[in-house]
C-alpha positions as CSV (number, residue, x, y, z in Angstrom):
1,X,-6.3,0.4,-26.7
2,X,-7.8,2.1,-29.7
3,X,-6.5,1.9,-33.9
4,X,-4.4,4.7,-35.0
5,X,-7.0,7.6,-36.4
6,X,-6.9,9.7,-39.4
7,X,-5.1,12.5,-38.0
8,X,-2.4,10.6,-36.5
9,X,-1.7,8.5,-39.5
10,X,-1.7,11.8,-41.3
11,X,1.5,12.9,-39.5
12,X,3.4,9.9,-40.0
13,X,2.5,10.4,-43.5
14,X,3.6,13.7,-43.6
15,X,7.4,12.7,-42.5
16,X,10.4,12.8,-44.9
17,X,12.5,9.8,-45.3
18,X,15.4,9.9,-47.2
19,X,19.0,8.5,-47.8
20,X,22.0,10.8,-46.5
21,X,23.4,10.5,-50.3
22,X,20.3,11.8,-51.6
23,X,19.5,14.5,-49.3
24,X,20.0,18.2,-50.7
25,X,21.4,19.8,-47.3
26,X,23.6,16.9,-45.7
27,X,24.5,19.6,-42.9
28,X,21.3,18.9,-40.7
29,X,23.0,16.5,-39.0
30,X,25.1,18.9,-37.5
31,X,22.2,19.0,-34.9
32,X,21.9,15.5,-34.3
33,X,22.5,14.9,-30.8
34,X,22.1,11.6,-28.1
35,X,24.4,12.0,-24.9
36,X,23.6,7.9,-24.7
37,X,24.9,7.2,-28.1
38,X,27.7,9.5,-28.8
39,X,29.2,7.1,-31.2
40,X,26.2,6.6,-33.2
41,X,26.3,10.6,-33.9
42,X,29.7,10.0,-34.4
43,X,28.9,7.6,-37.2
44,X,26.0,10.2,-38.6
45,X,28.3,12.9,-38.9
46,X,31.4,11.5,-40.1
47,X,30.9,8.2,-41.9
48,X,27.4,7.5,-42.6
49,X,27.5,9.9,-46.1
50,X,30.7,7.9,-47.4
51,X,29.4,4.6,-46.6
52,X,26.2,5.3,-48.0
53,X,27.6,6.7,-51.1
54,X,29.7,3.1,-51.6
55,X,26.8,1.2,-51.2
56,X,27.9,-0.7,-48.1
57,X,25.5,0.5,-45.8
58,X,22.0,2.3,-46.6
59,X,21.3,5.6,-44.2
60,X,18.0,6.7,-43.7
61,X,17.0,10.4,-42.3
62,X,13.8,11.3,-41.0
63,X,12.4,14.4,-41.1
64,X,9.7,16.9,-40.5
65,X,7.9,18.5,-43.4
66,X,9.7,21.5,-42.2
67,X,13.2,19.3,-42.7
68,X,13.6,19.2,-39.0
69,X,15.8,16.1,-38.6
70,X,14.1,13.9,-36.0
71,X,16.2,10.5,-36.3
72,X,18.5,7.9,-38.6
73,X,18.3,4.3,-38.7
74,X,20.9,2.3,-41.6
75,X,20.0,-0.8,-43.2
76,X,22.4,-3.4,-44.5
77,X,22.4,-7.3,-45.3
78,X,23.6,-10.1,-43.2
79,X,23.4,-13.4,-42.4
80,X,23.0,-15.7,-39.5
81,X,23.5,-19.2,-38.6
82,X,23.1,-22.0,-36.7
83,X,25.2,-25.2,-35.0
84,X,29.0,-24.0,-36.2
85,X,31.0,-27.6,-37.3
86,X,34.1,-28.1,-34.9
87,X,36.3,-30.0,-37.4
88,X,38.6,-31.7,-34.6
89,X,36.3,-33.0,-32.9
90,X,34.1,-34.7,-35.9
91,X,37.7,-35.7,-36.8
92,X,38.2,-37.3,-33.3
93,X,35.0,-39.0,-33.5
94,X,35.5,-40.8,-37.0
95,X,39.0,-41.9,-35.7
96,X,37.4,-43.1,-32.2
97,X,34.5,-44.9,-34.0
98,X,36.9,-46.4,-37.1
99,X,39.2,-47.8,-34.1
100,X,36.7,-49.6,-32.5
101,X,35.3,-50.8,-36.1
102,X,32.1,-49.1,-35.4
103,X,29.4,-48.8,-38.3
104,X,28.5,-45.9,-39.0
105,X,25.2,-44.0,-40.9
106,X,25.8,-43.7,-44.4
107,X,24.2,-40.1,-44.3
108,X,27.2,-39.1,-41.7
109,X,29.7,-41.2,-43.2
110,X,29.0,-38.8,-46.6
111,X,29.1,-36.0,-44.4
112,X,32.1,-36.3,-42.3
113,X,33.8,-37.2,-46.5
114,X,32.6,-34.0,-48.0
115,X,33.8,-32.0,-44.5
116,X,37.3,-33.9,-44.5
117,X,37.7,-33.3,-48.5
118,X,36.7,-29.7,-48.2
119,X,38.6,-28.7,-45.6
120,X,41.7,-30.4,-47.5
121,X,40.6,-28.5,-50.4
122,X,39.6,-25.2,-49.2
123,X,42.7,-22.9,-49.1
124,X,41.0,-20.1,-47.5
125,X,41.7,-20.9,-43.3
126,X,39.5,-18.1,-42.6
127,X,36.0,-20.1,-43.6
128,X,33.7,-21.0,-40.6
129,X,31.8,-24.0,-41.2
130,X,28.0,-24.3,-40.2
131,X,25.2,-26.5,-41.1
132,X,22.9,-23.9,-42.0
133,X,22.6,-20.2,-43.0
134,X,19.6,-17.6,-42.9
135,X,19.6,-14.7,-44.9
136,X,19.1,-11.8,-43.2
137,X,19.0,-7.9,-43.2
138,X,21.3,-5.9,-39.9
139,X,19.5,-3.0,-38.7
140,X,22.7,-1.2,-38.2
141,X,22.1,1.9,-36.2
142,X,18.4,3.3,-34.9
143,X,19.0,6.5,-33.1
144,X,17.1,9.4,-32.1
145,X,17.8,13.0,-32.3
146,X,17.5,14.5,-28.4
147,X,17.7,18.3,-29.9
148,X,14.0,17.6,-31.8
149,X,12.2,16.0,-28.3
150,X,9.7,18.7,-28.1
151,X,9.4,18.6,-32.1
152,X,8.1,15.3,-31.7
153,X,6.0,15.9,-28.3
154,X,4.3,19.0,-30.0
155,X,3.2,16.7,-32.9
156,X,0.9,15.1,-30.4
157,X,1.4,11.5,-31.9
158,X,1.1,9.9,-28.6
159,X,3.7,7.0,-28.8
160,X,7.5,7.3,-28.9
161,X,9.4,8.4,-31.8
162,X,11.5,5.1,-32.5
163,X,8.0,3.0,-32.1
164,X,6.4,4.9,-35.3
165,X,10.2,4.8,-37.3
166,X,10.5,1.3,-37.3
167,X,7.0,0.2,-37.9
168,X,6.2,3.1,-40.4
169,X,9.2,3.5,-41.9
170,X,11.5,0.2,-41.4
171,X,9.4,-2.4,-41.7
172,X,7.6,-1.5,-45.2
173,X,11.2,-1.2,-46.6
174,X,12.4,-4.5,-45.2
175,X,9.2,-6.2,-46.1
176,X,10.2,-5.1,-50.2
177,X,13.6,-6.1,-50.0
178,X,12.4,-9.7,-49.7
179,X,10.2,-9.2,-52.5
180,X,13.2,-8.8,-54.4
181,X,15.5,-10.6,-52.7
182,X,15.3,-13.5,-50.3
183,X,16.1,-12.8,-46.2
184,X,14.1,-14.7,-43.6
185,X,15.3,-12.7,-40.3
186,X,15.6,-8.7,-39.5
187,X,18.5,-8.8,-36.5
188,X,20.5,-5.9,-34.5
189,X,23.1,-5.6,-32.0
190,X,21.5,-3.6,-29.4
191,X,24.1,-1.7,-27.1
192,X,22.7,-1.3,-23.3
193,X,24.9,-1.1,-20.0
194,X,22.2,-0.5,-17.9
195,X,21.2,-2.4,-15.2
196,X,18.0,-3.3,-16.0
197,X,18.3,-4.0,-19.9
198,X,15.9,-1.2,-20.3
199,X,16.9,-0.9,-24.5
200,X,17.0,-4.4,-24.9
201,X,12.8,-4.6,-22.6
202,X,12.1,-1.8,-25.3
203,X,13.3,-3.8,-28.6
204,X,11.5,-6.6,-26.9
205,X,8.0,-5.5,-26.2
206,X,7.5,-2.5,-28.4
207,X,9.3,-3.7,-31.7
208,X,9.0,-7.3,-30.7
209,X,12.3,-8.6,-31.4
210,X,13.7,-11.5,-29.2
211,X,17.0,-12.6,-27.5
212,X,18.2,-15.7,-30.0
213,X,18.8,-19.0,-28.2
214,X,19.9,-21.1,-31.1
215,X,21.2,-18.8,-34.0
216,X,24.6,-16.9,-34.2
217,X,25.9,-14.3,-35.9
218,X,29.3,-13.1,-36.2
219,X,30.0,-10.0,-34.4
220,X,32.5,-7.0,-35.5
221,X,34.4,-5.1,-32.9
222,X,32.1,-2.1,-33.9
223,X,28.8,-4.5,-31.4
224,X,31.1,-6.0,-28.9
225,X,29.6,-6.0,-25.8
226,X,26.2,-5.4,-27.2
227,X,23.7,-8.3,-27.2
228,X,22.1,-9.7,-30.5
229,X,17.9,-9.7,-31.1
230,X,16.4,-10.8,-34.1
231,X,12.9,-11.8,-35.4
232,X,11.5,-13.6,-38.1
233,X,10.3,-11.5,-41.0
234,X,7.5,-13.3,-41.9
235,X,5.5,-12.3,-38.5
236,X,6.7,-8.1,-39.2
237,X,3.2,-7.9,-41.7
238,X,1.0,-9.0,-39.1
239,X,3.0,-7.2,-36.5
240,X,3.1,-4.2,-38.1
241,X,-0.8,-4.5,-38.3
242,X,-1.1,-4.7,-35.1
243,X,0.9,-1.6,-34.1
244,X,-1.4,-0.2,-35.9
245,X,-4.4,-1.7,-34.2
246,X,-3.5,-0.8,-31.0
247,X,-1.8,2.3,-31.3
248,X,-4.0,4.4,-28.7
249,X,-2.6,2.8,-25.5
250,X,-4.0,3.4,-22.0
251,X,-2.0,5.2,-19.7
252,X,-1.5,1.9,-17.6
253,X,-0.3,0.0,-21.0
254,X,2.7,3.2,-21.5
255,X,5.7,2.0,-19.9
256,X,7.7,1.3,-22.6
257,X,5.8,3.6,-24.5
């Protein structure tokens, strides 16, 4: 593996990023095209302006120099969590363990008080109860353009299109947000029916996100059946580096490249 040279990091450089709301000819994603992903065009070409003009959601075009639209990725904040509280069943438990005139730790007695008073209290049923929250940023969509393949081949960058997007372009703007603002994880819901999990292997190896084990996040109709990565955004710095590092890959090191 070699570090990225000159040239290379010239033409990553030389790429246009920009939001949808911003962008002076919002008709070159009349273009766009992925036969995979036919909703995520979908969502370029008929929502992603309007959402990104109300704020919800940020859009993000990538471009040549030339304004050859090579792909979109959108941005928004989130949140995760961890160990949802089942009400009933802490309710059971107190009862069970007041019957049998159990003592019980003062630190869980004042818990299982504050949960019983708020959930009298609270007026809202919709709340979902955890014990703890992570703030977070949702790569939303992170989609390729399949009309501007040989664009990108005749660049000569030598890795794969999404690889440099993320790293070059993603990363550095998640990395400021929590310079303004605090988030501790960068998460997705990644949509793949294959066999194999060959999208989730990519988002895995080549933009080193992993499978989450003990954190949750709720999931809108819009990701059902799609599986949910994340990673923590303290290691994307370092991570980033390395991408650069080891950019140059040998042939035998390309299979998810």
């Amino acid at each position: 593996m070699g570090k990225i040279n000159d040239e290379q990091r010239q033409i990553l450089d030389s790429l246009i990023i920009e939001r949808i709301k911003d962008s002076k000819d919002t008709s070159v994603v009349n273009c766009f095209s992925n036969k995979s992903n036919t909703n995520l065009v979908n969502v370029l070409k008929k929502q992603a302006l309007g959402l990104d003009c109300s704020g919800s959601i940020a859009y993000y075009l990538v471009k040549t120099k030339n304004g050859e639209l090579l792909f979109y990725f959108s941005l928004k904040s989130g949140i995760l969590f961890d160990n949802s509280i089942d009400v009933g069943k802490c309710k059971e438990k107190y009862i069970s363990l007041k019957a049998k005139k159990l003592n019980m730790a003062p630190q869980k007695k004042n818990f299982l008080k504050f949960l019983f008073h708020d959930c009298k209290k609270e007026k809202n049923t919709n709340i979902h109860r955890v014990i703890n929250t992570y703030p977070a940023i949702e790569l939303v969509e992170f989609c390729r353009n399949e009309n501007a393949i040989e664009i990108w081949k005749s660049m000569n960058v030598g890795r794969k299109l999404g690889e440099c997007v993320f790293w070059h372009f993603i990363v550095p703007k998640v990395l400021n947000t929590q310079e303004i603002v605090g988030c501790q994880y960068l998460y997705l819901f990644a949509a793949d029916a294959s066999d194999d999990a060959n999208l989730i292997n990519y988002y895995k190896v080549c933009l080193k996100f992993e499978e989450s084990v003990g954190l949750a996040a709720n999931k809108p109709a819009y990701d059902l059946m799609c599986t949910l990565l994340y990673q923590d955004i303290k290691k994307l710095k370092q991570e980033k580096e390395e991408f650069y590092s080891n950019f140059n890959i040998n042939k035998d090191d390309s299979e998810y490249v």
